[in-house]
N, C-alpha and C positions, 0 to 999 in steps of 0.2 A: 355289857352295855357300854358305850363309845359315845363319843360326841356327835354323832353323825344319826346315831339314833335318838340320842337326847332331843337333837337337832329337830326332829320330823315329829319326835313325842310332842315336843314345844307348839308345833307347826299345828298340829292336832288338836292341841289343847288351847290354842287362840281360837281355829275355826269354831269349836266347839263353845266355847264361852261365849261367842259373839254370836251365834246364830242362833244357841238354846236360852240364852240366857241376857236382855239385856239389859242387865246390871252389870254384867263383865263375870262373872262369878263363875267358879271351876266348877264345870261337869264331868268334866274324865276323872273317874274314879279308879284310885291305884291301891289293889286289894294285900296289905299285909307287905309292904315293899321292905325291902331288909336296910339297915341304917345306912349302909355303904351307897345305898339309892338317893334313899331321900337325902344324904351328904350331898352328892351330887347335883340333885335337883335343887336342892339350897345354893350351894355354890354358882353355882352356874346364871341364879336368881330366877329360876320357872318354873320353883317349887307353888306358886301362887295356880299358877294353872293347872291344877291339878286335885282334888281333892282326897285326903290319903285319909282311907277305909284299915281301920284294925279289929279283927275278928277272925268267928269258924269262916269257913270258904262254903259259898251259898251253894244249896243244890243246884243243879240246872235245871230245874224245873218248867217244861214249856220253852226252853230252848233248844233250837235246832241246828247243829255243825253245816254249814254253807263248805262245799267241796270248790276251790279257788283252783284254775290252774296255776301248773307250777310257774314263776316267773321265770323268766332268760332275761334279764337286762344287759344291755351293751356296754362295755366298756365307757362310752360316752356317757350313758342316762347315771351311769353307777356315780360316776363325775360329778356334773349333773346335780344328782340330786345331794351328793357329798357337800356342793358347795352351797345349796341356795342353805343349808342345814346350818352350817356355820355361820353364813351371813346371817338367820334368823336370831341364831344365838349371841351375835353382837349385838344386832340391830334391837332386841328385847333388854342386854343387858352391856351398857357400854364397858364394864368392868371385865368383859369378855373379851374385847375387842384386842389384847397384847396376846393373850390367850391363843387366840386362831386366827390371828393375820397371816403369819406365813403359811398357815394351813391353804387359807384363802387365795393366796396369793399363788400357789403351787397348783392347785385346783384351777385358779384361771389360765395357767399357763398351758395345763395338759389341756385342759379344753381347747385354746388355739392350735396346741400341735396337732388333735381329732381331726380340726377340720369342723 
């Protein structure tokens, strides 16, 4: 797990707080995360958005696997979405922001070299 997924988990768990829930209150529920996670998700401060589930792992009972095709991202969307990830991660937690600037900053650059 990377910053860049953090990044879109974040992204996920804001939509989701604000649109399920308005109190602000975490609805993505993350089942049994191992501590190197939830470190993460502390540090980074979007441990909040999140609500962390400890237990058996539920049947799937009444649930159905949805077949996604496979994705082909571009070179650019991969960018893209590398960077809106990071800025999410400042932009949530300023204490991020020494963190992944020159991430960000690298990210805007390839982006103008795309085109």
């Amino acid at each position: 797990m990377d910053s860049t997924f953090l990044g879109v988990m974040a992204g996920l768990g804001l939509k989701f707080s604000g649109e399920r829930n308005p109190k602000g209150q975490a609805t993505l529920e993350l089942l049994n995360p191992s501590e190197r996670v939830s470190d993460m998700l502390d540090n980074l401060g979007i441990l909040h958005l999140f609500k962390i589930v400890r237990g058996p792992v539920p049947e799937p009972n009444g649930m159905n696997r949805l077949e996604q095709p496979a994705a082909t991202p571009d070179k650019k969307e991969v960018s893209r979405t590398c960077l809106e990830a990071h800025r999410l991660l400042m932009e949530i937690n300023p204490d991020n922001i020494p963190k992944f600037k020159d991430v960000t900053r690298f990210l805007e650059e390839d982006l103008k070299k795309q085109g």
